[in-house]
N, C-alpha and C positions, 0 to 999 in steps of 0.2 A: 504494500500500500504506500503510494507514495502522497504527502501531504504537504501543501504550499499552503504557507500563512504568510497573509498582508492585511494586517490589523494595523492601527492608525496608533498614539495613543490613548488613555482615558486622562484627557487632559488633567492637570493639577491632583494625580494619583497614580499616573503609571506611565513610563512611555511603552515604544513600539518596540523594543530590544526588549527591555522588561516582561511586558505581557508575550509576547513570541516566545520566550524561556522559559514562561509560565504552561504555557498550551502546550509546549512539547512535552511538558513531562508528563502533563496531566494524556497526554495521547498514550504516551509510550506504556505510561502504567495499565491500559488496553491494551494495547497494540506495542508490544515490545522492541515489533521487526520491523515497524514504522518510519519507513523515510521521508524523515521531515526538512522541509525546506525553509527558510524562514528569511523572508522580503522586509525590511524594515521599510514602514512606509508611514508617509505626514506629503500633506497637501503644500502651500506655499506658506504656511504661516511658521510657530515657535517649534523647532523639533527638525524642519525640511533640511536644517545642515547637516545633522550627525545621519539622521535617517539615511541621506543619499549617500554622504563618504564611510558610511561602515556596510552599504552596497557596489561600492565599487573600486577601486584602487587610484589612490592619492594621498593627498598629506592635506593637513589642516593649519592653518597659518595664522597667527596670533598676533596684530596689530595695536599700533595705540591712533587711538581718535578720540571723538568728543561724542557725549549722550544726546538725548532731545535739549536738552538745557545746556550746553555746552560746558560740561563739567568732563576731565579728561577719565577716558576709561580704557581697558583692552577689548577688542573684540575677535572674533574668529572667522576667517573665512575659508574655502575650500578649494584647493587645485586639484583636479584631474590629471591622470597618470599623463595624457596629452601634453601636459606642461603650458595649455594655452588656452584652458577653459576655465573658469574661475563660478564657485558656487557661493554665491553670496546670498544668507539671514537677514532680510531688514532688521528682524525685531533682535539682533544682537548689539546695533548701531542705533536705533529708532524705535525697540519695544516698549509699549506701556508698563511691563513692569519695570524698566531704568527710570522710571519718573514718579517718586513717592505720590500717594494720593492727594495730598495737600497741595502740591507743587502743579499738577496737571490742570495747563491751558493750551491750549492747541492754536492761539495767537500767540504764543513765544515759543512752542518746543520746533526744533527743526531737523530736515535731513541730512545735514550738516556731515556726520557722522557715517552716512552710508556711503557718500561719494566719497568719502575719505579709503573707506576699505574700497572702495573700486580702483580710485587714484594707489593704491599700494597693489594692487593687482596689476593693473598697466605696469605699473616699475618693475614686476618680476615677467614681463611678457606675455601676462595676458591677452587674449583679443575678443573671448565669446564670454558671454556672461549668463549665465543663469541665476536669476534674481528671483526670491522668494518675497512679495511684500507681506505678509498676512501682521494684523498684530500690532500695528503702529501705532507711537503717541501723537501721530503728526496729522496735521492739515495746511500743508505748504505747496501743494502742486511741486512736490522733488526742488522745489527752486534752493533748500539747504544743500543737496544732492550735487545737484547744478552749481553751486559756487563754490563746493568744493573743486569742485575739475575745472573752473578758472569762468564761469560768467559771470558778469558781472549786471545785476538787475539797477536801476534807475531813475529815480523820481521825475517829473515836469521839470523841476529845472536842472536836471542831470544828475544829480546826488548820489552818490550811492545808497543804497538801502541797507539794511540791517539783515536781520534773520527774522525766522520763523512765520508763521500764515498770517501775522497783521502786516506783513507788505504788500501780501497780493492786492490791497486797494490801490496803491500807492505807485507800484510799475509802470512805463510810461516808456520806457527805454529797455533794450539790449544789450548789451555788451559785451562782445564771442572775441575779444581782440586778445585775450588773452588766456580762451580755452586749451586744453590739451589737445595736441595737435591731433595724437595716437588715437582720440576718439572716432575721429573717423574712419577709422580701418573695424573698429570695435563692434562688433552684431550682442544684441541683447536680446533675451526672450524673459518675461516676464509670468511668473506664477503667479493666474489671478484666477478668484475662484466665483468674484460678484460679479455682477453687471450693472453697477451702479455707474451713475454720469458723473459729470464733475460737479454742478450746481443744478437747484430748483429742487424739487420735494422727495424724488430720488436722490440729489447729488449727496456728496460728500459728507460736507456738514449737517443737513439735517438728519441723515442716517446713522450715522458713527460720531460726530461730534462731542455730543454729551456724553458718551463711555470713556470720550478722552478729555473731560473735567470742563467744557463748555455750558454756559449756561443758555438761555435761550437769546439773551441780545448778545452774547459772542457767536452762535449758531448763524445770526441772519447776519451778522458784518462779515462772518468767513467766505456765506452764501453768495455776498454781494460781491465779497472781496474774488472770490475765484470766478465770478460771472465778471468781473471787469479783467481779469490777468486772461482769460480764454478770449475774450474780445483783443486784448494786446497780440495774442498769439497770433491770432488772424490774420490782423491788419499789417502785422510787422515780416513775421515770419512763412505768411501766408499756409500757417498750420490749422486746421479746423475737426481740431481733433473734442471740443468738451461734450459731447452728443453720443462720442465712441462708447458701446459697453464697456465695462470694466475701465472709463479712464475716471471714473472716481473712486476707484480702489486705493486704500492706505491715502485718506485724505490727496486724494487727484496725483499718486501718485505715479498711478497708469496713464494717465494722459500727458504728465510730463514728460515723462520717456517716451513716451511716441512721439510726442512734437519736437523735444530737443536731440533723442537719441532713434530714431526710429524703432522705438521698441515692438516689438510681437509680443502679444498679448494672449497669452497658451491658457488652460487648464492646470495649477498644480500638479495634481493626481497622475494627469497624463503625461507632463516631464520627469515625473519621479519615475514611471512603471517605464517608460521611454528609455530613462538613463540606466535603471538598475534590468535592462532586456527581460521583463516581468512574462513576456511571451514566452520566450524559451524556457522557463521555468515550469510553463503551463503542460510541457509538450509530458505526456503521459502520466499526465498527474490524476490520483483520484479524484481530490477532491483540493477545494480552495477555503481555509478560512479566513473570512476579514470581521472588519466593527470598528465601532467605534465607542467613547464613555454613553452617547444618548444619539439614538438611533432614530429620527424622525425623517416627514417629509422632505427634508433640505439634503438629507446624506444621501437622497436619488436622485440629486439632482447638483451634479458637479461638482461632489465630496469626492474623499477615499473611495466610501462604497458605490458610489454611481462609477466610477472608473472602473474600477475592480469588478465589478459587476460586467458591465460590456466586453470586457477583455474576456474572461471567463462563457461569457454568453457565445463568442463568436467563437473562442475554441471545443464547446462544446463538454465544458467540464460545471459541475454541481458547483453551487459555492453555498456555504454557510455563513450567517453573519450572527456574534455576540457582542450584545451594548449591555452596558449597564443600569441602561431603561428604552423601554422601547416605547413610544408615544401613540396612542389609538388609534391615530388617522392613518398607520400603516397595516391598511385591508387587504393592501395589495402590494407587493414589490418585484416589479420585472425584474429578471435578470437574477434573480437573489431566492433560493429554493426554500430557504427556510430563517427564519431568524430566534433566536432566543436569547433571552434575558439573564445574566448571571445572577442577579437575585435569586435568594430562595427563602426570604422571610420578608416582614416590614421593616426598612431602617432608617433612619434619617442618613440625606445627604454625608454629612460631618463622618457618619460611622461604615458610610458604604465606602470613602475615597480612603480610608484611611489604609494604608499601604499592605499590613500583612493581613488583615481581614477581605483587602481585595483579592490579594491570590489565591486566599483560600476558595473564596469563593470563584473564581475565574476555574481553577484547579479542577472542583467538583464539578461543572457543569460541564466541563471539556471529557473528563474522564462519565458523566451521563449519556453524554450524545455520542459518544463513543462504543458505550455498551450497548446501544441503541443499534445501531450502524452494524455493532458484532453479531447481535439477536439476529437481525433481519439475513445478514449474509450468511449465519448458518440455519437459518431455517430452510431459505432456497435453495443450499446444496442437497 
């Protein structure tokens, strides 16, 4: 029996290495002769860097930059065995956890921080970039992103601007005279998993703003503010990208990189089974487990398990999926044969996440559907 897992993490309780070392033993203790495969998998957000380099062969590079606040920190980013592809974590440079709760406003935190690990990736010869944004404290349209690798942005009467997303009102000007040259040789693909715009009642700020400490009149000056910096973009760079799906992703961070970097705008899930050849893993496999911490409508629809699932559908293999809740409005889920829930009593949140009572629990249910699986296949014989 051979067994592929591409389980996701259960956020803020387990990652995707963790729960994968949990499933197998809980299999093996079934199925002793059990070849298990194990996909470490995470969409574009907090997790997508170790996930994809401990699926493929490279080294991990340890940088100094600046946070959403510009306070100095390290962060991490990912070279491919290629030597020329570079896997960069916004939320290692840009995450809302670098920004104490008290501190978060999304008119001064910036991307500052991520173009810095890009800028150190060019100086070791990078040229492709796989960008993960999920997770961010920002609402800047990338322009902190942007001035690190040399733009320089500019008020009405030339000024230079500051940082963070109270300048998008305030842009007026360009200033590419003293970008990095090497950018242009540079291809970016971009993990996005929303299809939020840049402004208006889907864009950025009203969607995501207020998880990153905005109130409701910094929500509509950000609104305003990136409806007037996408009109710049226009007029100046004749880019007309704020309307793009996905370019209000991580506070417009999708539509900056298309308009400044031409970025391609992928699927997470799909760049990570892409990079780690999640196909070939498929090829005579029993069966496939994935999950995620809370398993609803949204995880079929351009999660982990909506990938996972397709992948799995077109090679013609079963897949199971285990959450840590599963939500009632799933009556139905293509692609996906069965789902269950590691629950096995009532508990509160607090006592479900807590680390060794989730293994246990993850443990029993994997070694249940297992004996399950064993029931039915010796009955048939």
């Amino acid at each position: 029996m051979k067994v592929v897992l591409a389980i996701d993490s259960f956020k803020g309780c387990a990652s995707s290495q963790e729960l994968s070392a949990w499933i197998e033993e809980g299999i093996k203790e079934v199925y002793t002769e059990a070849d298990v495969h194990s996909c470490y998998i995470a969409d574009g957000g907090e997790g997508m860097l170790s996930a994809l380099m401990q699926n493929v062969k490279g080294k991990i590079v340890t940088c100094k930059v600046h946070d959403p606040l510009m306070n100095p920190i390290s962060a991490q980013y990912g070279i491919l065995e290629d030597g020329t592809t570079a896997v960069i974590e916004m939320a290692q440079a840009g995450g809302l956890p670098l920004v104490p709760k008290e501190k978060r406003n999304p008119l001064l935190t910036t991307t500052f921080g991520v173009g810095e690990q890009i800028k150190d990736a060019i100086e070791k010869g990078c040229r492709k970039f796989i960008v993960g944004i999920g997770g961010s404290a920002t609402n800047d349209a990338a322009l902190g992103m942007l001035q690190a690798l040399g733009y320089r942005f500019l008020d009405a009467s030339g000024k230079e601007l500051g940082l963070g997303g109270a300048i998008l009102e305030s842009v007026h000007h360009i200033d590419e005279s003293h970008v990095l040259p090497e950018l242009k040789t540079c291809e970016f693909i971009v993990a996005c998993d929303v299809d939020n715009v840049m402004y208006g009642p889907s864009g950025s700020a009203h969607v995501y703003a207020a998880q990153k400490g905005a109130d409701e009149a910094m929500i509509e000056r950000l609104d305003a503010g990136m409806k007037h910096f996408t009109q710049v973009l226009k007029n100046t760079l004749d880019k007309d990208v704020a309307m793009n799906a996905g370019s209000g992703a991580a506070g417009g961070m999708g539509g900056g990189m298309q308009a400044f970097l031409n970025a391609t705008l992928r699927s997470g899930i799909e760049i990570i089974l892409d990079q780690i050849g999640f196909d070939a893993h498929l090829n005579n496999a029993t069966l496939v487990l994935t999950g995620e911490g809370r398993i609803d409508r949204q995880s079929l629809m351009g999660k982990v398990l909506s990938g996972v699932s397709k992948r799995c559908k077109k090679a013609g293999v079963p897949l199971i999926a285990l959450g840590g809740g599963i939500a009632d409005e799933l009556e139905e889920h293509e692609g996906v044969d069965a789902i269950f829930s590691v629950m096995r009593y009532p508990m509160s949140l607090e006592e479900a996440m807590e680390k060794s009572r989730a293994e246990k629990l993850v443990k029993q249910s994997v070694k249940e559907i297992f004996r399950l699986i064993k029931l039915i296949k010796n009955s048939a014989s």
